[in-house]
Biopython code that builds the backbone (N, CA, C, O; Angstrom):
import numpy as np
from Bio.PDB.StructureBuilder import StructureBuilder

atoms = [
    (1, "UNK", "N", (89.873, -4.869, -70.749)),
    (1, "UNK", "CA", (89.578, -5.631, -69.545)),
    (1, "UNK", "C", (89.725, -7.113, -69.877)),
    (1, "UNK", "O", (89.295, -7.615, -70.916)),
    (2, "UNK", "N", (90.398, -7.808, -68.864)),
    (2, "UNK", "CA", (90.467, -9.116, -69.221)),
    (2, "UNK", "C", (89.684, -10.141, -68.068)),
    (2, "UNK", "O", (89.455, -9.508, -67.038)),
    (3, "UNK", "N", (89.318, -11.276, -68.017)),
    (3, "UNK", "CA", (88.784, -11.755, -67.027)),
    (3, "UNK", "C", (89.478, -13.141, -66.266)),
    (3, "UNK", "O", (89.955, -14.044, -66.953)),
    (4, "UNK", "N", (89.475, -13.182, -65.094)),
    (4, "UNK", "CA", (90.567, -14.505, -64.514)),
    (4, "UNK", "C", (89.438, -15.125, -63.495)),
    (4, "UNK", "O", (88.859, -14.677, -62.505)),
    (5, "UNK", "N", (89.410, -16.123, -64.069)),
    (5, "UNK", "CA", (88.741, -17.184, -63.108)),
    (5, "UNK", "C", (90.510, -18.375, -62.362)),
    (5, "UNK", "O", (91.678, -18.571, -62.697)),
    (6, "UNK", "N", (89.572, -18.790, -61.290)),
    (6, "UNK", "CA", (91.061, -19.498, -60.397)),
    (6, "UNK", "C", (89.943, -20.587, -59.458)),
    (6, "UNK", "O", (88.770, -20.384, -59.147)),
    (7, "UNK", "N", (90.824, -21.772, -59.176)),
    (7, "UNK", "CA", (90.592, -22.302, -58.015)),
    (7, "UNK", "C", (91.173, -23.013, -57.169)),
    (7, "UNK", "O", (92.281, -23.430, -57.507)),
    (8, "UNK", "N", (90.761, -23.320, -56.083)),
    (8, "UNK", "CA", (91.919, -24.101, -55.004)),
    (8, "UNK", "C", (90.591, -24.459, -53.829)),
    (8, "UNK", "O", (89.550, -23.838, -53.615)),
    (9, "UNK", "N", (91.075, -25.576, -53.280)),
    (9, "UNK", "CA", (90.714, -26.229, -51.745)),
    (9, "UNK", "C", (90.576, -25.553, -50.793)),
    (9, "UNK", "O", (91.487, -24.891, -50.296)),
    (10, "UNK", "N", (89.197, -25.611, -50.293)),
    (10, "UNK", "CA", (89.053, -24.962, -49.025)),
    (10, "UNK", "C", (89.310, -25.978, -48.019)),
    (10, "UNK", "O", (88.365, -26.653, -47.611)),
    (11, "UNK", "N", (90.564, -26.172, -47.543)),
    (11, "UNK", "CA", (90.308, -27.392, -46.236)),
    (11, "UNK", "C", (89.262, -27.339, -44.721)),
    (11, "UNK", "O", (89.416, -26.651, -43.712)),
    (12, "UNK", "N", (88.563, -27.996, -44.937)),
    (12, "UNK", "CA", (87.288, -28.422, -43.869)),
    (12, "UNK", "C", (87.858, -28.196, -42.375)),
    (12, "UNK", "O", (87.001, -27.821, -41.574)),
    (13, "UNK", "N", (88.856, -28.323, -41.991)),
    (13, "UNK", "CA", (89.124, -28.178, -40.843)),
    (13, "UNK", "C", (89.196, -26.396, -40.211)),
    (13, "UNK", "O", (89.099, -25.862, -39.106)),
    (14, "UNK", "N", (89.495, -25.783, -42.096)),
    (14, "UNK", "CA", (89.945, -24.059, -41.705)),
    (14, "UNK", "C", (88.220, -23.271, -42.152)),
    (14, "UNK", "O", (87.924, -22.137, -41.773)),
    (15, "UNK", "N", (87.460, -23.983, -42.831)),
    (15, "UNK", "CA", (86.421, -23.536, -43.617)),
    (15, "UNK", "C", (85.801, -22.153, -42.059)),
    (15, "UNK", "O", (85.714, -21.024, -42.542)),
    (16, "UNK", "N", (85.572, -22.173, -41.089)),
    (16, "UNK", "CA", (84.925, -20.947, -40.656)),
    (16, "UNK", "C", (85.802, -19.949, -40.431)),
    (16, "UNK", "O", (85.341, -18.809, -40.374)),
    (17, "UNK", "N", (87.412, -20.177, -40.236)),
    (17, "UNK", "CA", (88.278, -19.366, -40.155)),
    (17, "UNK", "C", (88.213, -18.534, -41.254)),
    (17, "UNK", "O", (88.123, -17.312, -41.140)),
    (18, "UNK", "N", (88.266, -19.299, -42.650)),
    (18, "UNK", "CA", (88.200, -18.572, -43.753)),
    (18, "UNK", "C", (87.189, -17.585, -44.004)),
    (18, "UNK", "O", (87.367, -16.474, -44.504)),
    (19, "UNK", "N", (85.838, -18.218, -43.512)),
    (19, "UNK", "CA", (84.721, -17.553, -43.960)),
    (19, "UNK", "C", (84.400, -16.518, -42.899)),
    (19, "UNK", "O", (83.579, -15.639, -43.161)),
    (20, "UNK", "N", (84.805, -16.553, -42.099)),
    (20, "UNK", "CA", (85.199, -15.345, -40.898)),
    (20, "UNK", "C", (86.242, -13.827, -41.344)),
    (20, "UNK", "O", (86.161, -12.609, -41.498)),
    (21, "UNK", "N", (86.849, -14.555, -41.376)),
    (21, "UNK", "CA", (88.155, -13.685, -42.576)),
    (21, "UNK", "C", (87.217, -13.371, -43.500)),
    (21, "UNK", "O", (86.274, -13.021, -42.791)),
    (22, "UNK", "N", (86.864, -13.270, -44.639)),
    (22, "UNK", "CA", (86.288, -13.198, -45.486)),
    (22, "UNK", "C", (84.863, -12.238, -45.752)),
    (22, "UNK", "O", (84.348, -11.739, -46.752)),
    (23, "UNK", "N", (84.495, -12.274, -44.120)),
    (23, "UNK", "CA", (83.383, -11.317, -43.795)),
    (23, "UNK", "C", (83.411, -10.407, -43.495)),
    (23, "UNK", "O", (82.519, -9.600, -43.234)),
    (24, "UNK", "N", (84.958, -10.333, -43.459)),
    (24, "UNK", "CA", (85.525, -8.754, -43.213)),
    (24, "UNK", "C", (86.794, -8.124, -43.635)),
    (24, "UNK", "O", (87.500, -7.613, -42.766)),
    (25, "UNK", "N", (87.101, -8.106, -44.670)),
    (25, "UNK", "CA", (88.645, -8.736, -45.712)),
    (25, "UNK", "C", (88.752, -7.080, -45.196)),
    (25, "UNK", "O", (87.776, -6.372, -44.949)),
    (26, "UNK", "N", (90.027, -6.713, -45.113)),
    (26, "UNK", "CA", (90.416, -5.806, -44.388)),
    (26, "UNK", "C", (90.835, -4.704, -45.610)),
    (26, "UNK", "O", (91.591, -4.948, -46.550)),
    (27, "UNK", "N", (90.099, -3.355, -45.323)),
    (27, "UNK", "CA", (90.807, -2.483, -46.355)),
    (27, "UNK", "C", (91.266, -1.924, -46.974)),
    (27, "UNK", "O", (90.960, -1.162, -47.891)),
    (28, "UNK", "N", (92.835, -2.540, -46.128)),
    (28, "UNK", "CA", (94.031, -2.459, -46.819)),
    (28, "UNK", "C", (94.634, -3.432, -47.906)),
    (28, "UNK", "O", (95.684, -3.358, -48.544)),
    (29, "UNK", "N", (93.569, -4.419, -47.905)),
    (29, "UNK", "CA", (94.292, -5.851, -49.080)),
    (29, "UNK", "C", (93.315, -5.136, -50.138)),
    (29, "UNK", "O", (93.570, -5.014, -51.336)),
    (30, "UNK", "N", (91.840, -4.563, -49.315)),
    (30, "UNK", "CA", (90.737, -4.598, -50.983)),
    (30, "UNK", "C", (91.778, -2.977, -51.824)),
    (30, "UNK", "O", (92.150, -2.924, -52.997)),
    (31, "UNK", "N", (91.960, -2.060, -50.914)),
    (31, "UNK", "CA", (92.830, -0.594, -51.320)),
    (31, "UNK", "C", (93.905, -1.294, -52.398)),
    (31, "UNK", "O", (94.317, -0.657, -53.368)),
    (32, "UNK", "N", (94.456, -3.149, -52.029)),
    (32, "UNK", "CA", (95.966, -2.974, -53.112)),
    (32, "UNK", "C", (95.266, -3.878, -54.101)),
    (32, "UNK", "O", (95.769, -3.828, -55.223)),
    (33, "UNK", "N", (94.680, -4.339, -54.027)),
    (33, "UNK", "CA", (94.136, -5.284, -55.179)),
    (33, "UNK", "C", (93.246, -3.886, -55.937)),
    (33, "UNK", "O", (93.654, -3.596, -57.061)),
    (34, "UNK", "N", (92.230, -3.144, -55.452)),
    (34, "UNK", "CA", (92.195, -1.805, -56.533)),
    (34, "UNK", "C", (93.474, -1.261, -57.415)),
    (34, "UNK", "O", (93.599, -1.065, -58.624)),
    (35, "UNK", "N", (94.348, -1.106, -56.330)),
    (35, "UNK", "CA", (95.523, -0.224, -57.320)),
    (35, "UNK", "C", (96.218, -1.071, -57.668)),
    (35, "UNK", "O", (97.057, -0.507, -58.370)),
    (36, "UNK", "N", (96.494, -2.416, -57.627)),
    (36, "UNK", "CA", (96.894, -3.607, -58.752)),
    (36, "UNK", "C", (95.954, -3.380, -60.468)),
    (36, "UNK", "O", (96.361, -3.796, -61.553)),
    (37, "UNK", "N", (94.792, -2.691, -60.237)),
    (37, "UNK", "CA", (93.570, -2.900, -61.429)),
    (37, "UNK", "C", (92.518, -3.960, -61.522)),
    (37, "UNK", "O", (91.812, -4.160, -62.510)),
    (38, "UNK", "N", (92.489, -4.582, -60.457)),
    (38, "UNK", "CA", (91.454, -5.458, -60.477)),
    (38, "UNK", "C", (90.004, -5.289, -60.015)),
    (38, "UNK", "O", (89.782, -4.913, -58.865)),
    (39, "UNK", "N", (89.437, -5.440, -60.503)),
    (39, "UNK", "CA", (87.984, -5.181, -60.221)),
    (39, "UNK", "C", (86.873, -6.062, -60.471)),
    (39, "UNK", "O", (87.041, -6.972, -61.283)),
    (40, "UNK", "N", (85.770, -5.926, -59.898)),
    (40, "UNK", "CA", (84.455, -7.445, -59.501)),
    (40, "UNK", "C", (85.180, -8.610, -59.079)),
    (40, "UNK", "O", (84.998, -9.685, -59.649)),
    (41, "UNK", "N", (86.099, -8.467, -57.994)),
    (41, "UNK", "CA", (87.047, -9.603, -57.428)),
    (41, "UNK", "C", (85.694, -10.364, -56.832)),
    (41, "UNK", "O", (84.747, -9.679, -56.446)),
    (42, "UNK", "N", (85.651, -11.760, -56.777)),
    (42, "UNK", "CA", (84.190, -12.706, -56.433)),
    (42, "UNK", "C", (84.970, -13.787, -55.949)),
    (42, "UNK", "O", (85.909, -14.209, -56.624)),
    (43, "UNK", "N", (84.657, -14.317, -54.770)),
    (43, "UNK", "CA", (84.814, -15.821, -54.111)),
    (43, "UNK", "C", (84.122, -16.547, -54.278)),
    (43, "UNK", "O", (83.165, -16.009, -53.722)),
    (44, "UNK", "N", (83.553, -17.957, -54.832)),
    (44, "UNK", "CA", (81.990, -18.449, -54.461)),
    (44, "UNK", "C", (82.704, -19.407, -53.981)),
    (44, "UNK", "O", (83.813, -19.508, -54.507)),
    (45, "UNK", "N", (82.471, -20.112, -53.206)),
    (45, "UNK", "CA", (81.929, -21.798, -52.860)),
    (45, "UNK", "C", (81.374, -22.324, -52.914)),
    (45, "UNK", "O", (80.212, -21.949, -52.754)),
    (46, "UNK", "N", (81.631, -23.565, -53.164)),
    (46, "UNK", "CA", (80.774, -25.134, -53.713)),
    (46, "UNK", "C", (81.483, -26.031, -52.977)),
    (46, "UNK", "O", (82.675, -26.101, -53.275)),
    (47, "UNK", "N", (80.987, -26.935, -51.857)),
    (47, "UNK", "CA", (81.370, -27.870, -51.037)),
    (47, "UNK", "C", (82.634, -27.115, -50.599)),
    (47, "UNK", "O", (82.458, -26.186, -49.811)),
    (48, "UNK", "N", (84.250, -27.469, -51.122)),
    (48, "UNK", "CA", (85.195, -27.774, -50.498)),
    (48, "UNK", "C", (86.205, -26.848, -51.576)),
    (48, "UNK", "O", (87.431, -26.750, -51.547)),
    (49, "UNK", "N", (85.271, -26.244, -52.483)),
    (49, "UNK", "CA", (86.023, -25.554, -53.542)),
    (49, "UNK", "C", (85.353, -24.386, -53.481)),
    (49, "UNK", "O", (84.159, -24.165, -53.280)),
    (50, "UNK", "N", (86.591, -23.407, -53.750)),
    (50, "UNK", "CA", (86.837, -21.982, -53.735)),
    (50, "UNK", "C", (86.945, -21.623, -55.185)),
    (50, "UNK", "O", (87.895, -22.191, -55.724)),
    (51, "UNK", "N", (86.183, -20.774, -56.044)),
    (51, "UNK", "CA", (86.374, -20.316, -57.180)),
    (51, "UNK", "C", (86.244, -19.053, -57.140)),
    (51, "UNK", "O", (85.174, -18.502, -56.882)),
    (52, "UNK", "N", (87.353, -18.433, -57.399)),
    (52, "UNK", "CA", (87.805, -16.526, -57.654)),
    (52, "UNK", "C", (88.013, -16.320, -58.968)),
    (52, "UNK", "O", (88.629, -17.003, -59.787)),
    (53, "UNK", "N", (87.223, -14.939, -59.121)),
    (53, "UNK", "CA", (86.930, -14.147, -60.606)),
    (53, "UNK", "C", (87.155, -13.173, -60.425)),
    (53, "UNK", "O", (86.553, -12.616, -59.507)),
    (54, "UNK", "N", (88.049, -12.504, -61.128)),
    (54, "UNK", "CA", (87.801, -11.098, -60.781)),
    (54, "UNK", "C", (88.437, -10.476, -62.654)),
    (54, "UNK", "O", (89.119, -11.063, -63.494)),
    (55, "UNK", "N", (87.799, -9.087, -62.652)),
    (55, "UNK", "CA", (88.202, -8.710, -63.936)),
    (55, "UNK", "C", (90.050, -8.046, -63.718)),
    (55, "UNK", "O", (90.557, -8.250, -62.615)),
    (56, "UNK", "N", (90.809, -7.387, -64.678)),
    (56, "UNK", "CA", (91.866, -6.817, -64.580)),
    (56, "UNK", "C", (91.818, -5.519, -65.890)),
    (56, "UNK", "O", (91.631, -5.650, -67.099)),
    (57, "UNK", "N", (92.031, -4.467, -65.190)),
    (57, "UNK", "CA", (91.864, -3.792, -66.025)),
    (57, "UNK", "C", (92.785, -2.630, -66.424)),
    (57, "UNK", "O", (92.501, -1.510, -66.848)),
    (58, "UNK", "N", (94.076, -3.264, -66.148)),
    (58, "UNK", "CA", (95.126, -2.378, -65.931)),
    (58, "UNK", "C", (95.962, -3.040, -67.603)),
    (58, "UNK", "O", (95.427, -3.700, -68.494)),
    (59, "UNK", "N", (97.817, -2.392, -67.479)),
    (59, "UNK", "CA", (98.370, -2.750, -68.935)),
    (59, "UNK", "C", (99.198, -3.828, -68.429)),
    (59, "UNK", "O", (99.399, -4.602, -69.365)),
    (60, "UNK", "N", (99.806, -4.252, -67.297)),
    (60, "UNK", "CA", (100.869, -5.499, -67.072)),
    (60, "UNK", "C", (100.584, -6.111, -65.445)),
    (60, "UNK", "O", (100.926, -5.849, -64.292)),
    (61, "UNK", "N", (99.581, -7.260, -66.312)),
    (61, "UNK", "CA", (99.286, -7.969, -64.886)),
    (61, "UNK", "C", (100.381, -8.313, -64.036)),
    (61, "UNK", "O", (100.369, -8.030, -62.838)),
    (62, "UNK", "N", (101.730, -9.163, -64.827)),
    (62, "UNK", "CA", (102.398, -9.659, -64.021)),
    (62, "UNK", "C", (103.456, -8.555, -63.591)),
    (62, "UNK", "O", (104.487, -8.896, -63.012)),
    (63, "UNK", "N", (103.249, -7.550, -63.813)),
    (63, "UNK", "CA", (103.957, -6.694, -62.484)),
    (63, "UNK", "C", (102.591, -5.661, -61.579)),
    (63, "UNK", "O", (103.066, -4.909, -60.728)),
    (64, "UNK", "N", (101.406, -5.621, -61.693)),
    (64, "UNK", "CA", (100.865, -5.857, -60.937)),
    (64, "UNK", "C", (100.440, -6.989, -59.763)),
    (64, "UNK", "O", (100.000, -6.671, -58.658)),
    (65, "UNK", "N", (100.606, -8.040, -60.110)),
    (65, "UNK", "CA", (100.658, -8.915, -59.412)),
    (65, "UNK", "C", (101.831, -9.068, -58.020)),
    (65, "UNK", "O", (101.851, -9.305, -56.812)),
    (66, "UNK", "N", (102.710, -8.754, -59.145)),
    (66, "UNK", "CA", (104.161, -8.645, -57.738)),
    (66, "UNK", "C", (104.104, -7.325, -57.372)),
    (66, "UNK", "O", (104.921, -7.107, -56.477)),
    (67, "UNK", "N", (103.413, -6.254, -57.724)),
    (67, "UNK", "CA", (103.298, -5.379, -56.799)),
    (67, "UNK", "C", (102.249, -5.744, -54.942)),
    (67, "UNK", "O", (102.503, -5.634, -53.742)),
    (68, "UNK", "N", (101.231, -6.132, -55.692)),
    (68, "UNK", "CA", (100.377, -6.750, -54.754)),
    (68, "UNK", "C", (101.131, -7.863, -53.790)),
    (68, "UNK", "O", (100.757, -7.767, -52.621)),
    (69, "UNK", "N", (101.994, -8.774, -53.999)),
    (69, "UNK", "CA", (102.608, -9.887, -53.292)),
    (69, "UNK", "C", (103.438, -9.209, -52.687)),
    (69, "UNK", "O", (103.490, -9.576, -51.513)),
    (70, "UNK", "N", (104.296, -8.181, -52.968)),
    (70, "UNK", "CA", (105.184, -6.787, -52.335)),
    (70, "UNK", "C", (104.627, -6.693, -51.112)),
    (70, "UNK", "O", (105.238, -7.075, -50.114)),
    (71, "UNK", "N", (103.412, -6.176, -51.057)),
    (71, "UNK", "CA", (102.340, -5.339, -50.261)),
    (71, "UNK", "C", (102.508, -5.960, -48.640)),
    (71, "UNK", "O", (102.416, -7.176, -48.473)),
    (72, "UNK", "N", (102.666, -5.383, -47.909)),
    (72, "UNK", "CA", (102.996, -6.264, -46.208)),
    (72, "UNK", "C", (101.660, -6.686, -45.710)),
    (72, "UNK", "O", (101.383, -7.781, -45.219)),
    (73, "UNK", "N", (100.796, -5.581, -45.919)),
    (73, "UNK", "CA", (99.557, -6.081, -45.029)),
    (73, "UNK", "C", (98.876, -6.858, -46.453)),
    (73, "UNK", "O", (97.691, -6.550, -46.324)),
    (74, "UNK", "N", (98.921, -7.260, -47.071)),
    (74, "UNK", "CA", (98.955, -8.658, -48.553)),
    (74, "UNK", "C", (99.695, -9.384, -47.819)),
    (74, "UNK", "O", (98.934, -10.172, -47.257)),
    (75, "UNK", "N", (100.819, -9.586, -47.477)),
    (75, "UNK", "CA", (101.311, -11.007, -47.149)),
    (75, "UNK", "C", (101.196, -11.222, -45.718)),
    (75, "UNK", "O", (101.792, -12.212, -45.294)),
    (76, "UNK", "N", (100.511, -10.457, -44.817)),
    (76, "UNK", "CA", (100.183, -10.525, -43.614)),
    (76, "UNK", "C", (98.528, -11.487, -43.512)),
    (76, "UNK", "O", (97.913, -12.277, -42.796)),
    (77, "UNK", "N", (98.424, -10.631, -44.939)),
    (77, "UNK", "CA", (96.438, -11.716, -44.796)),
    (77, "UNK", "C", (96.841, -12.777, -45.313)),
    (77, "UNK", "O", (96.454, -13.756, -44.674)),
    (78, "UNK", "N", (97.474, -13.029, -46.224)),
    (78, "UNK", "CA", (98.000, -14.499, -46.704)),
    (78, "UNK", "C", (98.749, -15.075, -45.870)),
    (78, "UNK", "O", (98.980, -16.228, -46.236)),
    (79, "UNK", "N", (99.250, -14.802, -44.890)),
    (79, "UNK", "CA", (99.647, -15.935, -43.876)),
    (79, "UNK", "C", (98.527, -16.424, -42.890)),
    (79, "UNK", "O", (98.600, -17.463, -42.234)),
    (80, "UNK", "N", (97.408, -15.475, -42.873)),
    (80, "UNK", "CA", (95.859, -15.796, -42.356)),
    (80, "UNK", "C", (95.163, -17.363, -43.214)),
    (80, "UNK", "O", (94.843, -18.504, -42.882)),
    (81, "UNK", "N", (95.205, -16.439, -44.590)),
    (81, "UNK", "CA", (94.607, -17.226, -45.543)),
    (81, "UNK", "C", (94.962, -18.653, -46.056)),
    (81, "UNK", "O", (94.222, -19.631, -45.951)),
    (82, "UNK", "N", (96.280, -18.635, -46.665)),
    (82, "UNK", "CA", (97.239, -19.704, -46.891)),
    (82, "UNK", "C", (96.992, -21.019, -45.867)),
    (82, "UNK", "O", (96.937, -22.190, -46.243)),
    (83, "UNK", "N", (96.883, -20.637, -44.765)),
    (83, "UNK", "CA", (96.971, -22.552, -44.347)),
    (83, "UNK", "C", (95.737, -22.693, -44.447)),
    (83, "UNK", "O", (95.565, -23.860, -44.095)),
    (84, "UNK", "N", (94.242, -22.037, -44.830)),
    (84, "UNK", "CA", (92.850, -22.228, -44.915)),
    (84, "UNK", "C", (92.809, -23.478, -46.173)),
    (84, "UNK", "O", (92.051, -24.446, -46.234)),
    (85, "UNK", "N", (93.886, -23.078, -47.109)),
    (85, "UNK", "CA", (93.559, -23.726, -48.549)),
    (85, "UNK", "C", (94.858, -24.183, -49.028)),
    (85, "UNK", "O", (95.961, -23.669, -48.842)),
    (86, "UNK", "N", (94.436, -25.593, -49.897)),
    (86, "UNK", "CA", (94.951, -26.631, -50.294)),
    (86, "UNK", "C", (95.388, -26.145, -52.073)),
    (86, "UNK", "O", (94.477, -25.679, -52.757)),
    (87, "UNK", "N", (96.340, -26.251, -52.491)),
    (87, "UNK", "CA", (96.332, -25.879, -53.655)),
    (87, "UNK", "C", (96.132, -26.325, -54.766)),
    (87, "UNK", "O", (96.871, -27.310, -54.758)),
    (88, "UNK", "N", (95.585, -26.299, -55.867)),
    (88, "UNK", "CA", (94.817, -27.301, -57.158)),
    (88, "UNK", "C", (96.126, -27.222, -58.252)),
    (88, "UNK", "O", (96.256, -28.030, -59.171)),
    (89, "UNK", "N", (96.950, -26.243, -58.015)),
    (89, "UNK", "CA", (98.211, -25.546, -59.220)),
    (89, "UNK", "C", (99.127, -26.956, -59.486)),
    (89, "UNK", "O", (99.741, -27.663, -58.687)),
    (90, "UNK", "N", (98.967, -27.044, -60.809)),
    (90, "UNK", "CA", (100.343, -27.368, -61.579)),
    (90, "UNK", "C", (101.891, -27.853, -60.544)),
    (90, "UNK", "O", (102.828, -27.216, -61.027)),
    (91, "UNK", "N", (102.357, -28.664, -59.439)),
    (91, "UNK", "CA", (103.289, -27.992, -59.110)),
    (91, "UNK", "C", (104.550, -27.719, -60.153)),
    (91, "UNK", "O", (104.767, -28.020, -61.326)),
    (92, "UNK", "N", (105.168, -27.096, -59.266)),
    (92, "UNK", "CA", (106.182, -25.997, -59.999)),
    (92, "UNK", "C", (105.653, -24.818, -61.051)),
    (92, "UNK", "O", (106.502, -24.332, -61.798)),
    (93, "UNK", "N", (104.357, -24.369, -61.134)),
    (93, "UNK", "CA", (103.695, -23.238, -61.851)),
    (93, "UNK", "C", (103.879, -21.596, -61.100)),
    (93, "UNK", "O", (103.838, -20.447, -61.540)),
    (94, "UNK", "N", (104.030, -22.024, -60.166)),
    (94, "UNK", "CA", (104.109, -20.615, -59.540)),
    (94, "UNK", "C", (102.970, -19.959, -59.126)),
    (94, "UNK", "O", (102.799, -18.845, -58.631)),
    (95, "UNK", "N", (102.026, -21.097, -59.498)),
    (95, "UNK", "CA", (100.320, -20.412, -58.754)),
    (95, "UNK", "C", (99.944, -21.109, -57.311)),
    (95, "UNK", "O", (100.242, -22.258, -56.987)),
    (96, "UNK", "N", (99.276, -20.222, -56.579)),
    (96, "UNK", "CA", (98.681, -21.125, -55.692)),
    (96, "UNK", "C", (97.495, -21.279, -55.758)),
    (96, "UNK", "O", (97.026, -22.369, -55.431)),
    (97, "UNK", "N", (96.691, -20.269, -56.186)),
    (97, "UNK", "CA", (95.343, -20.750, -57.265)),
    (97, "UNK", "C", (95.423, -21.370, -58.290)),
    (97, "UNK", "O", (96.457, -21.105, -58.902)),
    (98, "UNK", "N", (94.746, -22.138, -58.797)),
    (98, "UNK", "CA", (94.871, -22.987, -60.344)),
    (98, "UNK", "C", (94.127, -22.369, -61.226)),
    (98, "UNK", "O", (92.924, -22.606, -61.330)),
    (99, "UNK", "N", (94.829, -21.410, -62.045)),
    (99, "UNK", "CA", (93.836, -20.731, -62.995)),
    (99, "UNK", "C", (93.288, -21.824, -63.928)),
    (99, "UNK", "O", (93.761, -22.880, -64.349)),
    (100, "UNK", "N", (91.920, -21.075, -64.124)),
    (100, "UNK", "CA", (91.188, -21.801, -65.126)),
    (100, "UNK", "C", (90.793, -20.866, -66.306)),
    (100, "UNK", "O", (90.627, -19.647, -66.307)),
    (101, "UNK", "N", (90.676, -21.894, -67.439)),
    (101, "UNK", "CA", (90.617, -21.028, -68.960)),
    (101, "UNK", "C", (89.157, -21.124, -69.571)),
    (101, "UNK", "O", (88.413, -22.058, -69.870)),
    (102, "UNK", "N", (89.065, -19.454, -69.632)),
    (102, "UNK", "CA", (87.719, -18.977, -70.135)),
    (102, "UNK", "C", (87.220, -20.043, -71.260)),
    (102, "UNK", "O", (87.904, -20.129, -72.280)),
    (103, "UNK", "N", (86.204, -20.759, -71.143)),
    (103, "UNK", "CA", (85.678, -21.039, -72.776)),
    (103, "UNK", "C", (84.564, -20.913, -72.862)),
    (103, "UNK", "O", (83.925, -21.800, -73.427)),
    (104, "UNK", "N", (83.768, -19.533, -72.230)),
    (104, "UNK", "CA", (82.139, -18.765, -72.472)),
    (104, "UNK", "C", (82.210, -17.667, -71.984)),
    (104, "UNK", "O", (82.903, -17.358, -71.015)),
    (105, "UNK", "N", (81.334, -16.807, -72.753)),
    (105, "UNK", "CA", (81.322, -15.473, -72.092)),
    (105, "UNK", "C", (79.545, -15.103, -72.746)),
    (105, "UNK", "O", (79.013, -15.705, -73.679)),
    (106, "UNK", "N", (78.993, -14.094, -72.027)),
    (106, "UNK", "CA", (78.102, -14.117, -72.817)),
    (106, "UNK", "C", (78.135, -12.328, -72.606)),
    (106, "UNK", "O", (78.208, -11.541, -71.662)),
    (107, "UNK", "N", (78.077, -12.291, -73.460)),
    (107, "UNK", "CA", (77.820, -10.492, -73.736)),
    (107, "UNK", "C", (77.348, -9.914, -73.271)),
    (107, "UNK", "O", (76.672, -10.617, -72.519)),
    (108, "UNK", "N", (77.000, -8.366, -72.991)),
    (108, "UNK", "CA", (76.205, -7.515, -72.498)),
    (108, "UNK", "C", (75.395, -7.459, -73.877)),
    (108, "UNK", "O", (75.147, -8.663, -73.827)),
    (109, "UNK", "N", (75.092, -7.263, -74.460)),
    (109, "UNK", "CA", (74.019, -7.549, -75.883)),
    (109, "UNK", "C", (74.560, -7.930, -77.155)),
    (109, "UNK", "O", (75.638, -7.641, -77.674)),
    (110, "UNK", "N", (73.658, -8.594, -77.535)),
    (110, "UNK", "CA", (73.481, -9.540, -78.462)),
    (110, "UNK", "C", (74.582, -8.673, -79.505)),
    (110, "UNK", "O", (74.988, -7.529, -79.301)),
    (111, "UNK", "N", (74.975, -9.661, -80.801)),
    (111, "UNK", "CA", (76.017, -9.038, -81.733)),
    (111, "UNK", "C", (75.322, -8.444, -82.657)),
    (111, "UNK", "O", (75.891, -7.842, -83.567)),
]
sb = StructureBuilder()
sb.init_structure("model")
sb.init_model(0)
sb.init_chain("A")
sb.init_seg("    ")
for serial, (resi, resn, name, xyz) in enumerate(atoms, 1):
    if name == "N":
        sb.init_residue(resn, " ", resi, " ")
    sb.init_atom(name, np.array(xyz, "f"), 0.0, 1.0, " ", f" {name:<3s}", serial, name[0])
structure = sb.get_structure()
């Protein structure tokens, strides 16, 4: 299992659209993100920022990943989602989340 933290801009003008969406994420995106391998997928917010975690627990993220971006009703909620948020990525990275790099973890028990 590996773990991916990400973040990006919630723009203020889309913030209840999003969080509307969000209160009821439809389950056909949660059905492809399961069979992508991802699991404890988490949104939090803080002001104007969106931070997503979720574990992966499959053998090749990046063709899970483009399986999931494949997916119609996936790029049907992301045309929902997408103008909600501003992107933090690298440009030219190919993310529209800005992954961020683990540096803590704390164990399920002690070593």
């Amino acid at each position: 299992m590996r773990r991916y933290g990400m973040v990006i801009r919630l723009r203020p003008e889309h913030r209840e659209t999003y969080l509307r969406l969000h209160a009821a994420v439809w389950p056909g995106v949660e059905q492809t993100l399961r069979d992508g391998n991802i699991r404890n997928f988490t949104i939090f917010l803080h002001g104007d920022l969106l931070f997503g975690y979720y574990e992966y627990v499959g053998d090749d993220h990046d063709a899970d990943q483009r399986r999931m971006a494949d997916d119609p009703q996936t790029q049907a909620w992301w045309k929902l989602t997408d103008p909600c948020q501003e992107s933090l990525a690298e440009p030219g990275s190919g993310h529209w989340w800005a992954p961020m790099r683990e540096i803590w973890h704390l164990t399920e028990e002690a070593p």
